[in-house]
Each structure stands twice: as structure tokens, then as C-alpha cells.
C-alpha positions in Angstrom: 100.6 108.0 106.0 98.1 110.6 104.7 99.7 110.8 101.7 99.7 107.4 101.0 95.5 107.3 101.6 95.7 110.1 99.4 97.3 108.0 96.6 95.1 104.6 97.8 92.2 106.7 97.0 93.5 108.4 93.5 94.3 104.2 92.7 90.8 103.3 93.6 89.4 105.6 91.5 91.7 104.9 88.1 90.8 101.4 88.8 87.4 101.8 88.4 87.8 103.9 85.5 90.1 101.6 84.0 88.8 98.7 81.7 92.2 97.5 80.6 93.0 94.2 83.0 96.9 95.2 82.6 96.3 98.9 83.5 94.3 97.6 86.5 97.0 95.1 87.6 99.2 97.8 87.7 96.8 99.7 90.0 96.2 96.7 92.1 100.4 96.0 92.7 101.3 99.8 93.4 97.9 99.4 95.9 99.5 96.5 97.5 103.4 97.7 97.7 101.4 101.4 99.1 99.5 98.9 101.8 102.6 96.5 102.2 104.7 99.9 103.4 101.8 101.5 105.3 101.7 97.7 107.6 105.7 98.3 107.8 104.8 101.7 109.3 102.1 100.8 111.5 104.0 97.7 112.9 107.2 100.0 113.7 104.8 102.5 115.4 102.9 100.2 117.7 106.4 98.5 118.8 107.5 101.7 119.8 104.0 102.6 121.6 104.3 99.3 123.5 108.1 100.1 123.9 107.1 103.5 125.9 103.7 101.8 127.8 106.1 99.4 129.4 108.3 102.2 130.4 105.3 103.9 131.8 104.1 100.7 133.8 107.8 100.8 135.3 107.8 103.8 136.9 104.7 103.5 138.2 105.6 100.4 140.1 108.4 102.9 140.8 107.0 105.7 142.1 104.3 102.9 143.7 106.7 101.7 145.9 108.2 105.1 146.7 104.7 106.4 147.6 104.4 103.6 149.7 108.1 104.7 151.7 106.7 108.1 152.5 103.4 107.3 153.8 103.3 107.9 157.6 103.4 105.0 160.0 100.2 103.5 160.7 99.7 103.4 164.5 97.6 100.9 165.1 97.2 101.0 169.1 94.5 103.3 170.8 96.2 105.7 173.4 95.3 105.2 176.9 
């Protein structure tokens, strides 16, 4: 992904140097296939991330409910 900032940036800066319109569409269309992949990349990472947070909520309602097996009795009644 770095890389590809890298390059966004080098893009930005050749279009603003650049006065030809085809030169700069060319600039602009590499931007957007550069963007296009970098959303593709993102998207793939935060369906994993939510992938592995709902494995995390799981075994916490896991080891909630084994917590809750090994906690002593609760004696309610005073002894005489």
C-alpha cells in the first residue's frame, strides 16, 4: 500500500507539472486504477478484521459461560 501512496504522490506531482490534457488523462486513469486496487485491498482487509472480531466475540461468550461454571456456589442462607 505504501508503495502505491508512493506512486499517488509521484502522479500528483507530474500532473501538476504537466500542461498537456492527454498526458494528464493518463495521470488521472493510472491514479484511479492505483485507487481502484488500493479500495480492493482495503475491502479484503477489513472482511478479514471483521472475520477474526467475530471469532473473538465467540470465545468470549465461550469462555463467559465457562467462567460462569467455575465460579463457586453462592450460598445464600445465613448460618445459624
Amino acid at each position: 500500500m505504501l508503495t502505491a501512496e508512493d506512486r499517488l504522490g509521484s502522479l500528483r506531482a507530474a500532473y501538476h507539472a504537466e500542461d498537456d490534457q492527454a498526458a494528464q488523462r493518463a495521470i488521472v486513469a493510472e491514479a484511479l486504477e492505483i485507487n481502484t486496487k488500493l479500495q480492493a485491498a482495503v475491502q479484503a482487509k477489513l472482511e478479514r478484521l471483521a472475520a477474526f472480531k467475530g471469532e473473538l466475540e465467540a470465545k468470549a461468550v465461550r469462555y463467559t459461560a465457562h467462567l460462569a461454571g467455575l465460579q463457586p456456589p453462592n450460598h445464600t442462607t445465613v448460618p445459624d
